[in-house]
N, C-alpha and C positions, 0 to 999 in steps of 0.2 A: 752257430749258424741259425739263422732265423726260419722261425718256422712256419708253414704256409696254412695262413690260413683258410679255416673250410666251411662255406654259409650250408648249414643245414634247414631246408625250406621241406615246412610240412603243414598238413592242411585235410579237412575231409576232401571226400570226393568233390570235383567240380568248383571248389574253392578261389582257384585262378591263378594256382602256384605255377604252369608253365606260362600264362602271360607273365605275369611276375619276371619268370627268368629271360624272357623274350623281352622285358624291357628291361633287366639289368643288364643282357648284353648289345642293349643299341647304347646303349650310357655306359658304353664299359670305358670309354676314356685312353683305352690303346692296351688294357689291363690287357695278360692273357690270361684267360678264364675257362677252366677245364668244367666243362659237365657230368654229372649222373646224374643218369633218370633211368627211373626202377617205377613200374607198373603194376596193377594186380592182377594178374592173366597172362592167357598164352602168347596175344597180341600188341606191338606196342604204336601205339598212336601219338605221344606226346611228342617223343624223340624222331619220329619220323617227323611230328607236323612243327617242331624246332631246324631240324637239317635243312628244310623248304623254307624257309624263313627268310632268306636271302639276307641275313644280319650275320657282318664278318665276325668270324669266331664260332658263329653254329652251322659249324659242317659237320661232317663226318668224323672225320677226324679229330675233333675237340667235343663231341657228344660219346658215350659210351652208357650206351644201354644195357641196362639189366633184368631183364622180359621175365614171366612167370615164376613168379614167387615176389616178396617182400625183402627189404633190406635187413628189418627187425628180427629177419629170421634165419637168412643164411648170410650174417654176418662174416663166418671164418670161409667159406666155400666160396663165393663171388666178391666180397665189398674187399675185404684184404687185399684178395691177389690185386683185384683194382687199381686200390690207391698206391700200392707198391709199384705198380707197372707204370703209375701217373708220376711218382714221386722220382722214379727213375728214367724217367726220358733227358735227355741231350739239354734241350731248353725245359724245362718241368715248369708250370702252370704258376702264375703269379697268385692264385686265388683259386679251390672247387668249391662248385656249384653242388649241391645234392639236391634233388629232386626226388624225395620220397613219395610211395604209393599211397594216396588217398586213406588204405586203410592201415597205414604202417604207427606205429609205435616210434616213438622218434627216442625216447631213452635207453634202448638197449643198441639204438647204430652209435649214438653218443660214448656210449659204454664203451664201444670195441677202439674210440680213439688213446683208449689206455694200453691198447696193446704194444706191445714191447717193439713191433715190428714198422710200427710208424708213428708213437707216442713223440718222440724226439724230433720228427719230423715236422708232422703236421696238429693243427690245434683245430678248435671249434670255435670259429670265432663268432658264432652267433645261431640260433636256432631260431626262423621267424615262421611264425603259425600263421596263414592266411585262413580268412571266416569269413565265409557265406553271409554278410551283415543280414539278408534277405531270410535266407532260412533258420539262423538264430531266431529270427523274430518272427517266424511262423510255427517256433516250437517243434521244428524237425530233433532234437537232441533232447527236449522234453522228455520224463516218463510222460506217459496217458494215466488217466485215473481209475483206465484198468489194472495198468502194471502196478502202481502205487501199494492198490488195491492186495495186491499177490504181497505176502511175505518173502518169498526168493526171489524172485520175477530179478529179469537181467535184461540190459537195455545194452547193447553192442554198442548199438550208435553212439551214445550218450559216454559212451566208458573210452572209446577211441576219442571223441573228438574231446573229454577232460583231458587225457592225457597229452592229446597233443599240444592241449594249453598250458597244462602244468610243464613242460619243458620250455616251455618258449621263453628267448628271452626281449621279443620284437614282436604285440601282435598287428598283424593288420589287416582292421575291420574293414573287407574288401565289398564291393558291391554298393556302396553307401549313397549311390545315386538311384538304389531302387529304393529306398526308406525315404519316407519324409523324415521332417526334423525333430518331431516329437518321438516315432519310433528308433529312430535314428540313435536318439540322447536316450531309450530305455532296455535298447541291443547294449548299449557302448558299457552303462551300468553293470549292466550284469555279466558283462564278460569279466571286467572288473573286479570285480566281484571274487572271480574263480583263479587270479593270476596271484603269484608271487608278488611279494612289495618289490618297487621300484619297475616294473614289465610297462614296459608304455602301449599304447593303443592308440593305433593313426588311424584314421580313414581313409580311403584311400575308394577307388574308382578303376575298374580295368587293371587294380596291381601296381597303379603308377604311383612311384614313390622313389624319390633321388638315391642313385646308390651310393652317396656321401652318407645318408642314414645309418639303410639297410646295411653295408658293409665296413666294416670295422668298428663294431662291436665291441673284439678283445676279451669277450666273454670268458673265453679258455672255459666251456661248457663240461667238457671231461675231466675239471676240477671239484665240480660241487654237485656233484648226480643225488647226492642225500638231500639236497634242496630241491627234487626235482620228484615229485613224488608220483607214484603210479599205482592204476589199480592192479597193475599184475608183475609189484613187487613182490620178489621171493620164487617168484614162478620160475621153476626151470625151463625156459623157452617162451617161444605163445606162436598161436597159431592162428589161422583167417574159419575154422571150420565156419563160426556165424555168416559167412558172407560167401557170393560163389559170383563166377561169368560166365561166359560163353559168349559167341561169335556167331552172327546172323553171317551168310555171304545172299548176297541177289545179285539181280544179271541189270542191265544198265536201267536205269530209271528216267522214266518220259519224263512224270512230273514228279519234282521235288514237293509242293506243298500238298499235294496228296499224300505221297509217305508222309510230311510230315505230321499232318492231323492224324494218321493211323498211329504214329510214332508219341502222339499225347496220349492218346486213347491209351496205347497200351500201356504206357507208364503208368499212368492212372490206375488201370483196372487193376496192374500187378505189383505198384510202389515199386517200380523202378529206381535203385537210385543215383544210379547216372547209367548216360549212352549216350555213343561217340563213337566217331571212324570216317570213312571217305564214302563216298557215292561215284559212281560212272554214269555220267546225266549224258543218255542220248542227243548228239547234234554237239554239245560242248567241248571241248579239244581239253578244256582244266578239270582237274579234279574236284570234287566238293566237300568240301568239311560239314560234320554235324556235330553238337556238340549241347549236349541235353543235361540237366540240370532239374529234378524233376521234371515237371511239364514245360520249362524256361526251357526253349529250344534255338541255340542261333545256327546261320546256315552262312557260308562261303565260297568261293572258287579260291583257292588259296595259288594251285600252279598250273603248268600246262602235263599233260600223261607225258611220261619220258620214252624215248623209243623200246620198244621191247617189255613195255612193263603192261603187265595184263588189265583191260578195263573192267575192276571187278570190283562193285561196293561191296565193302564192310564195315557192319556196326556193331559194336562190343556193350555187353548188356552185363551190367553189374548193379546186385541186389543181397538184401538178406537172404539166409539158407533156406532154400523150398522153393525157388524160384518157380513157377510152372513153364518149362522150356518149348514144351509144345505147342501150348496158347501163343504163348508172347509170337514164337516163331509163325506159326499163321495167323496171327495178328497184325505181324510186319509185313510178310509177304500177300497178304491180299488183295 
């Protein structure tokens, strides 16, 4: 019986892995293509702003969310019973989609495709790391020449996002119409640099990239996890303690580019590093998308409010550990 393959898509925060999957499934070609999307928080934004996407196949019912917590971490509690419940439907899924959390680890969900209870089943047929082309080449993943500096000194940032390269077997250097061409050709080196022989790196713009590519791989990634190295081999488990969130809620908003400019500020003063969520913009009947990226901020009306659903903006604020929750929070709402 052939086994279904499963694109594992990972990426830092802000990276562009849900447009990624919002254009493999308008190019999904009649494929049926199961999703998961797993979050870093209580709230999930991706999978809601996929469902709304009006692209057949991202409803409800072929999206299956997995809100607060990581995939890398409660592999046997949520991702198993999952894929078993995916693997057992009537018509079961030609292809899944995963949609890992920004700050997930992508080698121990790989890991769990060895387990006995859907190894025979289902494969890995590819693991594609999306990169920020833009924030590689502003040395967001950089130590500083304080850290350096420190004998211990530990960079979260930089240890997440090797890792998520070191498993890749597809990267793509996303964003690449914010680079000119000389940055462009000294991003693309150095990721290079840090990949396994034979790992390709495309460039790529909004995520778009043929899923003749991206999918079918054939990687069978749950074969060669020793090629696939990590800084938190051997660890029994791992956890997010470096990183935290929380949830701003505000009452409807006159002007959007007011919050906005407050919404740079505060990333700025507090290195935010991403935020994102909906708005309820006074007089407008649609919802508004925000979607932060450092200080890179884009705004949308993505649909219309649906009867009975409450008009109530929220933006999900994820940072390193220490956040100051009180500033940021009257910082937004001022």
């Amino acid at each position: 019986m052939r086994k279904v393959p499963a694109t594992v898509i990972t990426g830092f925060l802000g990276a562009g892995k849900t447009t990624l999957v919002r254009h493999l499934m308008e190019h999904a070609h009649g494929r049926r293509i199961a999703l998961i999307v797993n979050e870093f928080g209580d709230i999930g934004i991706d999978g809601d702003l996929l469902a709304s996407c009006g692209v057949q196949g991202c409803t409800e019912d072929d999206i299956i969310e997995l809100a607060n917590g990581c995939l890398c971490c409660t592999v046997a509690d949520e991702f198993l019973p999952t894929m078993q419940a995916l693997l057992d439907r009537p018509n079961p899924p030609d292809h899944i989609i995963i949609e890992t959390s920004g700050l997930a680890l992508p080698k121990p969900l790989v890991k769990a495709f060895q387990w006995p209870e859907i190894r025979s089943r289902v494969t890995v047929d590819g693991v594609l790391a999306v990169v920020d082309a833009a924030a590689v080449a502003a040395g967001r993943f950089a130590d500083t020449p304080e850290q350096m500096a420190q004998p211990d000194h530990d960079n979260p940032l930089e240890e997440v996002f090797e890792d998520q390269l070191a498993c890749a077997d597809m990267v793509l250097l996303n964003k690449a119409d914010l680079l000119d061409d000389a940055a462009l050709g000294r991003t693309h080196a150095e990721l290079a640099a840090k990949l396994r022989p034979g790992v390709r790196v495309i460039r790529t713009s909004r995520s778009a990239i043929d899923p003749m590519i991206a999918l079918g791989l054939s990687a069978a990634a749950e074969d060669d996890l020793a090629a696939r190295p990590s800084h938190h081999d051997g660890e029994d488990g791992h956890d997010h303690d470096d990183f935290e969130s929380f949830a701003v809620t505000l009452a409807e908003i006159a002007d959007p580019a007011a919050l906005e400019g407050r919404l740079i500020q505060a990333i700025a003063d507090h290195d935010i590093l991403r935020l994102k969520g909906f708005l309820a913009v006074s007089g407008k009947p649609a919802r508004h998308v925000v979607q932060a990226v450092g200080t890179r901020i884009e705004r949308w009306f993505d649909r219309p409010w649906q009867a009975g659903e409450d008009r109530v903006s929220r933006l999900v604020v994820i940072g390193e550990k220490g956040l100051d929750r009180t500033a940021i929070e009257a910082a937004i709402l001022a």
